[in-house]
OpenMM code with the backbone's topology and positions (N, CA, C; nanometers):
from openmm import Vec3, app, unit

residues = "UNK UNK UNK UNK UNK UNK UNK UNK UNK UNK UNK UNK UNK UNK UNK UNK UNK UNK UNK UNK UNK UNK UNK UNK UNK UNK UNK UNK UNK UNK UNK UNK UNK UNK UNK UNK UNK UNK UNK UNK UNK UNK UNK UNK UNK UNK UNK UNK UNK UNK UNK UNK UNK UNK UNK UNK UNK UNK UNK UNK UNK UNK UNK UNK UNK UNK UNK UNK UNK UNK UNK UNK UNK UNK UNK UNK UNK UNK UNK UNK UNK UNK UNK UNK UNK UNK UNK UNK UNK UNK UNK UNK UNK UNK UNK UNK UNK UNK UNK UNK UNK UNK UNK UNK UNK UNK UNK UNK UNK UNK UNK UNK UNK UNK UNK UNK UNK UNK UNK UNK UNK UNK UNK UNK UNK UNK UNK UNK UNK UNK UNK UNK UNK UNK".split()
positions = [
    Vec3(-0.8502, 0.7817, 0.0092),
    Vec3(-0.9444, 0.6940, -0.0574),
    Vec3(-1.0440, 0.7766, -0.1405),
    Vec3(-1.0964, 0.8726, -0.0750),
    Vec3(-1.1830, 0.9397, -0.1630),
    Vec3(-1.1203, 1.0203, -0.2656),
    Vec3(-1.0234, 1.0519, -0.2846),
    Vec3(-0.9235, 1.1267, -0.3915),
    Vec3(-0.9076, 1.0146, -0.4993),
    Vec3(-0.8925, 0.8905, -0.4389),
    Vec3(-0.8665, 0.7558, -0.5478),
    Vec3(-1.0040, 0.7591, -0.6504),
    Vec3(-1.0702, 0.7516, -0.5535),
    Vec3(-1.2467, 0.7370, -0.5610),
    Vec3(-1.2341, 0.7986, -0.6876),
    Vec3(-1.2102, 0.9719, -0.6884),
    Vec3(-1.2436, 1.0227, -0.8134),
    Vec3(-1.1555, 1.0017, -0.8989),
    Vec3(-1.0195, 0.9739, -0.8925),
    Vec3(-0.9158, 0.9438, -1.0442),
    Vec3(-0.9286, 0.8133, -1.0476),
    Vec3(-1.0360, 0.7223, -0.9917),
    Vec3(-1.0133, 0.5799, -1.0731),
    Vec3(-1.1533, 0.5313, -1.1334),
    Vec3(-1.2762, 0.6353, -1.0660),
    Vec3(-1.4177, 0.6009, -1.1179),
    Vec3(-1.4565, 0.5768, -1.2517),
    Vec3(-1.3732, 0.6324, -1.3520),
    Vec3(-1.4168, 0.6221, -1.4893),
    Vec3(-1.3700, 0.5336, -1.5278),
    Vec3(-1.2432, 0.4189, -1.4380),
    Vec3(-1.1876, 0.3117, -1.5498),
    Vec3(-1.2858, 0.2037, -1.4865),
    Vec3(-1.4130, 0.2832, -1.3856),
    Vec3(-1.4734, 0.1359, -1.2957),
    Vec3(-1.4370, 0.0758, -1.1483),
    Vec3(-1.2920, 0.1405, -1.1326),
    Vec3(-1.2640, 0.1101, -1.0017),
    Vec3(-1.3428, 0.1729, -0.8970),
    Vec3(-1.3075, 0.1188, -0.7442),
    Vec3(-1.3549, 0.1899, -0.6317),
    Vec3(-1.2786, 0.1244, -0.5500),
    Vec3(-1.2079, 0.2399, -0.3894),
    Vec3(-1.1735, 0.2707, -0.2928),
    Vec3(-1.2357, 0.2176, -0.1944),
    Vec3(-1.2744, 0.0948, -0.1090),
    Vec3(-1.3146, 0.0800, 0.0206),
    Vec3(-1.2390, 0.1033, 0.1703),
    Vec3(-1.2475, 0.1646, 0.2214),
    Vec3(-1.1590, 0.2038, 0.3448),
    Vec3(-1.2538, 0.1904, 0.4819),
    Vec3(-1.2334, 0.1096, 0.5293),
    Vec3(-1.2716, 0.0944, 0.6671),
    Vec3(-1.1796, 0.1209, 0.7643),
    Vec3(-1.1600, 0.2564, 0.8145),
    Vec3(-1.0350, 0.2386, 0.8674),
    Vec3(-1.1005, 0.3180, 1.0410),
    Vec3(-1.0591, 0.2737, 1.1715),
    Vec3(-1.0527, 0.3037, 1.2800),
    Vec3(-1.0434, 0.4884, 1.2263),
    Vec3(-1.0838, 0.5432, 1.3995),
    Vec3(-1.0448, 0.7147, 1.3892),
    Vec3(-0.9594, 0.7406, 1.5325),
    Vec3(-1.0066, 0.5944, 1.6006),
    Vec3(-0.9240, 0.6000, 1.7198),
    Vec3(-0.7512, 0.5831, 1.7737),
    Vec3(-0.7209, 0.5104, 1.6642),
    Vec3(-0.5411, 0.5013, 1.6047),
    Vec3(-0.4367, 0.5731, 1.5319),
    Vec3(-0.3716, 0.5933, 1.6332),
    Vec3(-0.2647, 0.7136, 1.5724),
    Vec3(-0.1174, 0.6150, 1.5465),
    Vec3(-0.0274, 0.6431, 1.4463),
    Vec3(0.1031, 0.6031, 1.4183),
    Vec3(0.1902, 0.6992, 1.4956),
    Vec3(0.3114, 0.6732, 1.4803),
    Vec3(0.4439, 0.7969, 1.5181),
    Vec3(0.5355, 0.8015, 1.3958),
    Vec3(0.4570, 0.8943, 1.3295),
    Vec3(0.5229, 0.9279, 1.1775),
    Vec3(0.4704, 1.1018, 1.1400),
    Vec3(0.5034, 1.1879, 1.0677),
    Vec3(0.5062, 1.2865, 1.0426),
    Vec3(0.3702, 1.2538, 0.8898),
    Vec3(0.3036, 1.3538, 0.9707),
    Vec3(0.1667, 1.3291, 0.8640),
    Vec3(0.1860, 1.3326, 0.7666),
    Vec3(0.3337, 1.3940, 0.6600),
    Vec3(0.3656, 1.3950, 0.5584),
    Vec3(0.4386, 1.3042, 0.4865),
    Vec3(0.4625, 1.2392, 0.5916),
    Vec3(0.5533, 1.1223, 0.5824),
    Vec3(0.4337, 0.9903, 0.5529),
    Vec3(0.3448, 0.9748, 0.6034),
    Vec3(0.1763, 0.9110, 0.6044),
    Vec3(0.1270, 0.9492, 0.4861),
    Vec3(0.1217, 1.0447, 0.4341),
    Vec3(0.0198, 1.0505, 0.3526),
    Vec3(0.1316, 0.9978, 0.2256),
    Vec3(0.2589, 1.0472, 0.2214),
    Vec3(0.3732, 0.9955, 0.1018),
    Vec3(0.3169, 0.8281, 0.0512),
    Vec3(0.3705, 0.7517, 0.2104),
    Vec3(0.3181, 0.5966, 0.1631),
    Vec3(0.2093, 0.5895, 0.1340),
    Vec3(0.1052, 0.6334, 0.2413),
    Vec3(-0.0731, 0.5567, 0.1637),
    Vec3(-0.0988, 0.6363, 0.0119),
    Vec3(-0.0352, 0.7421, -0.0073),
    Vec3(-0.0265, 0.7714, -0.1591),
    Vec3(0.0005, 0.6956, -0.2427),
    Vec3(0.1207, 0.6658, -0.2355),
    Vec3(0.1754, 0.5805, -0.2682),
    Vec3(0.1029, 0.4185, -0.3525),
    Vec3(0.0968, 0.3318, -0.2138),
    Vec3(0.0457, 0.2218, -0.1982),
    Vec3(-0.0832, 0.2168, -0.2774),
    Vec3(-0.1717, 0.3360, -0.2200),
    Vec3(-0.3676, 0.3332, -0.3042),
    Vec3(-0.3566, 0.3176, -0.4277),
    Vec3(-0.2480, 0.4373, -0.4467),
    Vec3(-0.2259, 0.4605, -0.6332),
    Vec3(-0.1707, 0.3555, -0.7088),
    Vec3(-0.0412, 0.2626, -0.6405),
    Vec3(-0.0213, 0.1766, -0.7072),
    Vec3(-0.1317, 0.0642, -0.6874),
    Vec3(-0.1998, 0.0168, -0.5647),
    Vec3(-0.3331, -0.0594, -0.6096),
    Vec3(-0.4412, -0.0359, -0.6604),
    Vec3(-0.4556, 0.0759, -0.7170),
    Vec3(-0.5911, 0.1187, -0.8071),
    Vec3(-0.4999, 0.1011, -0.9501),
    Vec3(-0.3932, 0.1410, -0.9545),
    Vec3(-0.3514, 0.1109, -1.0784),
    Vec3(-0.2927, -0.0474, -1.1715),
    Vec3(-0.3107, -0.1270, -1.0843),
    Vec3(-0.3292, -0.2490, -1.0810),
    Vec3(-0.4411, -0.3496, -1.0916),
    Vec3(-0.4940, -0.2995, -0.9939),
    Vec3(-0.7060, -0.3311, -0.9724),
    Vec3(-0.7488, -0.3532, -1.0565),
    Vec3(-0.8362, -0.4574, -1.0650),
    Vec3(-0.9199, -0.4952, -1.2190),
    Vec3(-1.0669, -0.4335, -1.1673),
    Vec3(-1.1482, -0.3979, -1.0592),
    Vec3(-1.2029, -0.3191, -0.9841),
    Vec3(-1.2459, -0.2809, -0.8739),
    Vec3(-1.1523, -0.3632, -0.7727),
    Vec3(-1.1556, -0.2880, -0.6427),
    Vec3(-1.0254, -0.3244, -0.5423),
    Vec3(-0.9938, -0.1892, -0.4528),
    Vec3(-0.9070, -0.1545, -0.3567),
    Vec3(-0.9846, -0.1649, -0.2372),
    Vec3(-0.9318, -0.2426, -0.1361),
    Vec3(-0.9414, -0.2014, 0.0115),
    Vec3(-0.8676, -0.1693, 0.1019),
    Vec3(-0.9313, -0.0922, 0.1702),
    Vec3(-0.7883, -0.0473, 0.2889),
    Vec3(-0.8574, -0.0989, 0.4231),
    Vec3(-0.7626, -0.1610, 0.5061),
    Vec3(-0.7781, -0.1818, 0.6528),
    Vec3(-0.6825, -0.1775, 0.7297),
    Vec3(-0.7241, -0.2268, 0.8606),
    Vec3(-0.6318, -0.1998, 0.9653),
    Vec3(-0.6490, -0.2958, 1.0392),
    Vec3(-0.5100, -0.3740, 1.1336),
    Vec3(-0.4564, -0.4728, 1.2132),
    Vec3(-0.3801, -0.4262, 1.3229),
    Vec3(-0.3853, -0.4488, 1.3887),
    Vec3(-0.2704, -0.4194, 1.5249),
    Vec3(-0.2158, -0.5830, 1.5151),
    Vec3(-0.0828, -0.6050, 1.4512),
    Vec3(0.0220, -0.6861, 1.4663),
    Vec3(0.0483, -0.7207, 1.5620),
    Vec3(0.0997, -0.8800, 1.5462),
    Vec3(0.1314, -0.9591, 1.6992),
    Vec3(0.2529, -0.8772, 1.7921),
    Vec3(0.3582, -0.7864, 1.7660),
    Vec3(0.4423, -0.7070, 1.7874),
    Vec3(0.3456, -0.6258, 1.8276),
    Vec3(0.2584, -0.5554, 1.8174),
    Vec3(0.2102, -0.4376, 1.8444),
    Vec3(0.1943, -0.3360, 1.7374),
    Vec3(0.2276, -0.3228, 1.6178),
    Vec3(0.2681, -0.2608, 1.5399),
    Vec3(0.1617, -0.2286, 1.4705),
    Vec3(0.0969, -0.1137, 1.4339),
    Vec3(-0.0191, -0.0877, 1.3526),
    Vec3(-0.0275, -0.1376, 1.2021),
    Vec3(-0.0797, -0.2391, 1.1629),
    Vec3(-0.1065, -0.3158, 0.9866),
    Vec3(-0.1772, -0.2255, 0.9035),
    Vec3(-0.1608, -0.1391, 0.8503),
    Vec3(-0.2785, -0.0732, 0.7476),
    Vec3(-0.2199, -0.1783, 0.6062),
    Vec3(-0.3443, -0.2739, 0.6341),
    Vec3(-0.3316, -0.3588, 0.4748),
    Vec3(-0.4011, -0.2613, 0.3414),
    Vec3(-0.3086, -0.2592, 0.2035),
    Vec3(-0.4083, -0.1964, 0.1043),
    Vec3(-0.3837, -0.3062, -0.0221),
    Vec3(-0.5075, -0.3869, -0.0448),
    Vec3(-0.5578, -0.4642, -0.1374),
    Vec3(-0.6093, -0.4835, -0.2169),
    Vec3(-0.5742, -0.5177, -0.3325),
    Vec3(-0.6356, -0.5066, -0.4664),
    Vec3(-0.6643, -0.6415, -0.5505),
    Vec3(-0.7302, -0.6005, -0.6521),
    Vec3(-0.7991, -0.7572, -0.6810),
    Vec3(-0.7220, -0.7599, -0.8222),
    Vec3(-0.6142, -0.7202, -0.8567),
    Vec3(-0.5248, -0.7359, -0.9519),
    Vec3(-0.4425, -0.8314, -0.9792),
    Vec3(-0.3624, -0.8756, -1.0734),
    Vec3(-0.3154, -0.9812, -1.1107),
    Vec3(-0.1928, -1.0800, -1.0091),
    Vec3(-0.1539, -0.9873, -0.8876),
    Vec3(-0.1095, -0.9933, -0.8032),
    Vec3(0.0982, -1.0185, -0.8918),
    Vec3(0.1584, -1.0777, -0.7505),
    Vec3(0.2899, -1.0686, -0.8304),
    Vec3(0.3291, -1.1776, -0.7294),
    Vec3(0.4307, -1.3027, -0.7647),
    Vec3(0.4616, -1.4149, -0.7456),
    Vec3(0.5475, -1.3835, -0.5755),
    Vec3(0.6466, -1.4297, -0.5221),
    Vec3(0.7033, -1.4344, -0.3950),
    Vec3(0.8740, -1.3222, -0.4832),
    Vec3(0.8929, -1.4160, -0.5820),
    Vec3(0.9936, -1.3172, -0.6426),
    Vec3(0.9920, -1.1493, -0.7113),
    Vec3(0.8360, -1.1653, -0.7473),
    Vec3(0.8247, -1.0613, -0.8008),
    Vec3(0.8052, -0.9215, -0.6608),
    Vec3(0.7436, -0.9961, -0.5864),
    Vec3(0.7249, -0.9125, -0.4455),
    Vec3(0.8599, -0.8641, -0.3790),
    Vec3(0.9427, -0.9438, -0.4164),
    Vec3(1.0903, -0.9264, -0.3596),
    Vec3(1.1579, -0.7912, -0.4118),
    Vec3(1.1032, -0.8316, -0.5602),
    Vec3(1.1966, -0.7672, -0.6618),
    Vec3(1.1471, -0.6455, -0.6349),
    Vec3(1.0051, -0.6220, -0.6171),
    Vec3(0.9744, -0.4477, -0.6372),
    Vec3(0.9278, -0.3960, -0.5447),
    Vec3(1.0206, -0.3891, -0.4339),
    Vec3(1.0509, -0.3145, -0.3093),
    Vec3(1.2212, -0.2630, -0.3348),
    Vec3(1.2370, -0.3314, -0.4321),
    Vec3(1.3855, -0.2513, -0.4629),
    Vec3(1.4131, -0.1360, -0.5984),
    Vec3(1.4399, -0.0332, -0.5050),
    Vec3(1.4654, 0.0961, -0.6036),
    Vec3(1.5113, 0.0777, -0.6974),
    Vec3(1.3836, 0.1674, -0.8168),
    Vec3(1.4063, 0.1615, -0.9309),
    Vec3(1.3882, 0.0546, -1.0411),
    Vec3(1.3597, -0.0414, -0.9695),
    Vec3(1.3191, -0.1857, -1.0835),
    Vec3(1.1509, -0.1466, -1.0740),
    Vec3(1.1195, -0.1953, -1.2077),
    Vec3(0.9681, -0.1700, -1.2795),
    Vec3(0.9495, -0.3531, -1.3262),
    Vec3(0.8450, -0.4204, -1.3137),
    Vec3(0.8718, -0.5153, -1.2901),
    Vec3(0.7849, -0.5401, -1.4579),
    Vec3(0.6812, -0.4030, -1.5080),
    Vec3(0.6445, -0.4306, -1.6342),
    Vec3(0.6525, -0.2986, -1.6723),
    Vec3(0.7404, -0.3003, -1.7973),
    Vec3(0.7679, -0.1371, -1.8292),
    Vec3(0.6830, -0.0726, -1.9618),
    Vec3(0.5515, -0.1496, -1.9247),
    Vec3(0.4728, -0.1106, -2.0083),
    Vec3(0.3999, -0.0218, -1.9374),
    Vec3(0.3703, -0.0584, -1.7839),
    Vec3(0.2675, 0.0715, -1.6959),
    Vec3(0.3138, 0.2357, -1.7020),
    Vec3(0.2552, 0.2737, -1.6330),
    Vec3(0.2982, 0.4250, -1.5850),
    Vec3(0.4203, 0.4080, -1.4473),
    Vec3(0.5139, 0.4528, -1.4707),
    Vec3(0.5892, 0.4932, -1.3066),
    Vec3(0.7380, 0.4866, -1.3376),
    Vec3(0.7710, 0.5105, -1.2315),
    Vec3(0.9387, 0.5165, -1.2186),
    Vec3(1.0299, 0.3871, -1.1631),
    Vec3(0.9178, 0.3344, -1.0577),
    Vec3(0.9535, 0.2120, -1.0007),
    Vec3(1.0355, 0.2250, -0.9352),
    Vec3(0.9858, 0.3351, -0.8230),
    Vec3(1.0275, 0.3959, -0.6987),
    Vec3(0.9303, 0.4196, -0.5686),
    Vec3(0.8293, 0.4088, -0.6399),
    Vec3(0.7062, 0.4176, -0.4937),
    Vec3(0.7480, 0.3417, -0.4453),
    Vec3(0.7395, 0.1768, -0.4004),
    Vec3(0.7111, 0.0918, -0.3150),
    Vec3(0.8611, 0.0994, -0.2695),
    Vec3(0.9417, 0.1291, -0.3104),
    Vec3(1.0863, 0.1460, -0.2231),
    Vec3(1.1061, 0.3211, -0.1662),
    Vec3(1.0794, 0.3720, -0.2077),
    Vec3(1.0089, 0.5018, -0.1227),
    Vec3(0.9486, 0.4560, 0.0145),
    Vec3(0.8183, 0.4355, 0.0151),
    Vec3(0.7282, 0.3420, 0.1385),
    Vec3(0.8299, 0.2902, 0.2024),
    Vec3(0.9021, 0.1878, 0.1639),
    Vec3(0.9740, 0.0859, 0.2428),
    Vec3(1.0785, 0.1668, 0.3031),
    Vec3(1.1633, 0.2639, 0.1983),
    Vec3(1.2528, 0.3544, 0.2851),
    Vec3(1.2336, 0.4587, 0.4376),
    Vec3(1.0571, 0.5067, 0.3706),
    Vec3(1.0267, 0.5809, 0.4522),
    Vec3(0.9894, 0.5289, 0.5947),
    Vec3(0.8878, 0.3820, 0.5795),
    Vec3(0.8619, 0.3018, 0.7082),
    Vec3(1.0061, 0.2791, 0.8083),
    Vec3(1.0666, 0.2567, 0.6740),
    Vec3(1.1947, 0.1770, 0.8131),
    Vec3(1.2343, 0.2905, 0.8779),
    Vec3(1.2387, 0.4461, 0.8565),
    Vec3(1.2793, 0.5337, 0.9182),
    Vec3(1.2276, 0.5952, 1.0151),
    Vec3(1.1067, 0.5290, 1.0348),
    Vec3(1.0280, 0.5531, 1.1440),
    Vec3(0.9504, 0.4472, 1.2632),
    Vec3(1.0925, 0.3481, 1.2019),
    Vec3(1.0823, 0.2319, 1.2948),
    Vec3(0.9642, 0.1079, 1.2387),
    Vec3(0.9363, 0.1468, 1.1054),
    Vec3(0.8151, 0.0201, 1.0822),
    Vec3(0.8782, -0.0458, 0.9366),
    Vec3(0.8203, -0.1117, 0.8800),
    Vec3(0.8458, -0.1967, 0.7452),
    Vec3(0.6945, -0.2050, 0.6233),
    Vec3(0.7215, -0.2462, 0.5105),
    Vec3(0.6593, -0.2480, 0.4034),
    Vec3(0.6457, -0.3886, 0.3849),
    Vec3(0.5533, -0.4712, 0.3639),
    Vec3(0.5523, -0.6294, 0.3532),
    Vec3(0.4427, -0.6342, 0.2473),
    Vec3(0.4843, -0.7379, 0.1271),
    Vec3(0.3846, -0.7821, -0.0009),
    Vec3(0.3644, -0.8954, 0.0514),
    Vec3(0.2201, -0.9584, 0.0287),
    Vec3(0.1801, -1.0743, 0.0490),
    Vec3(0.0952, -1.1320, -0.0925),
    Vec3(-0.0161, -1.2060, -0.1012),
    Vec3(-0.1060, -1.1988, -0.1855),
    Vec3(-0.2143, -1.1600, -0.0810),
    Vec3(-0.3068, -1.1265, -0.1424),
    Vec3(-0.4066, -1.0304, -0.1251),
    Vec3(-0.5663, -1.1336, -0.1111),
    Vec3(-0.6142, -1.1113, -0.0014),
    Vec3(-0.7459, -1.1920, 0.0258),
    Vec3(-0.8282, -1.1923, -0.0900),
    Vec3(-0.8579, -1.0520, -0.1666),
    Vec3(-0.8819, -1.0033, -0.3194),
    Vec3(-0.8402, -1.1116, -0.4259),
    Vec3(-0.7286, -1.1623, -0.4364),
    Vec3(-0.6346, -1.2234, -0.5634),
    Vec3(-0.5732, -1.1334, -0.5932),
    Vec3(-0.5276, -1.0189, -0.5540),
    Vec3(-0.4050, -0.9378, -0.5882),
    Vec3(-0.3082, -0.9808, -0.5291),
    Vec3(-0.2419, -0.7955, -0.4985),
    Vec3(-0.1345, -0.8110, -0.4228),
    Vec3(-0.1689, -0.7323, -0.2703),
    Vec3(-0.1334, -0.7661, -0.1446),
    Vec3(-0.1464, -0.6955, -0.0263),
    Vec3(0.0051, -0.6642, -0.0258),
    Vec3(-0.0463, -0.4926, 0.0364),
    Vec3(0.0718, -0.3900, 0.0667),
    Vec3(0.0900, -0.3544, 0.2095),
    Vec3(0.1414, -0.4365, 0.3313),
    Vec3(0.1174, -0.4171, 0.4344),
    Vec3(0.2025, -0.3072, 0.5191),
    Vec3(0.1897, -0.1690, 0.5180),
    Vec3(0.2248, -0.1125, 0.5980),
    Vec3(0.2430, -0.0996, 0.7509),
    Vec3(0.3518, -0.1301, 0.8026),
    Vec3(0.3625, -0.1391, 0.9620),
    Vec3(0.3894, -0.0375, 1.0214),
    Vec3(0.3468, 0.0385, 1.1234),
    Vec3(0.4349, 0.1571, 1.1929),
    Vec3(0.3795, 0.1309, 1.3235),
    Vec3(0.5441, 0.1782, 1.4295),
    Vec3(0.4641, 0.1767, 1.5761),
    Vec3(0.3277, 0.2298, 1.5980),
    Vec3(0.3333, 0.2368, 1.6861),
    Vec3(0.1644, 0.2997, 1.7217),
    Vec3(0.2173, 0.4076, 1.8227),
    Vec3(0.1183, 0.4993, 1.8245),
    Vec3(0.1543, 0.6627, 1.9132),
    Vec3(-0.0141, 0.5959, 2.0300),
    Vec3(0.0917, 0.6458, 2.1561),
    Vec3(-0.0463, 0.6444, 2.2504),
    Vec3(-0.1434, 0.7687, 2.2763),
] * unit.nanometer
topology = app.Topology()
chain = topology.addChain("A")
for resn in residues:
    res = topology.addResidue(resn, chain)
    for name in ("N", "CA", "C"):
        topology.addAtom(name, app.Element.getBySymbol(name[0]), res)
């Protein structure tokens, strides 16, 4: 968040992260930082001016780190569509249109999933799931 903080301050955006210090996942910290890379960057790059990040413990048990943006959000189809590798859903932005199927590849390999919703914001919510480490 604070890395966002500084590559998005000049277009006006800002990073809110309220996040626990007491919750750990079971994922390889490199593997963690890939998705929330991921996810921040594509919701700051979306954001008309603000990202939040939080956290849920799922009815499963499963740790929720929601990341939300107040961007134009994307319909039930469009959410479908770009979790699948390699589709860019406007090929006017910046990207490859591989992050969010990256995330999704990487969650499921560590036993969790990637879920788009709309966003409490009016964006889009990026809900990252992963077990939880005791």
């Amino acid at each position: 968040a604070r890395m966002m903080n500084k590559l998005f301050a000049a277009q006006g955006k800002s990073v809110l992260a309220d996040l626990p210090t007491d919750m750990f996942v079971r994922v390889e910290q490199q593997d963690l930082e890939e998705m929330l890379g991921n996810l921040i960057d594509n919701a700051c790059k979306w954001s008309r001016e603000q990202v939040e990040i939080s956290t849920a413990i799922g009815t499963d048990g499963l740790l929720e780190i929601h990341v939300d943006d107040d961007g134009p959000g994307l319909d039930a189809e469009g959410r479908e569509q770009a979790i699948k590798r390699g589709i860019r859903l406007d090929e006017t932005a910046p990207g490859t249109g591989l992050g969010l199927s990256i995330v999704a590849d990487i969650a499921e390999m560590n036993g969790g999933d990637l879920v788009l919703s709309e966003s409490p914001l009016g964006g889009l919510r990026a809900t990252l799931r992963l077990r939880r480490s005791s």
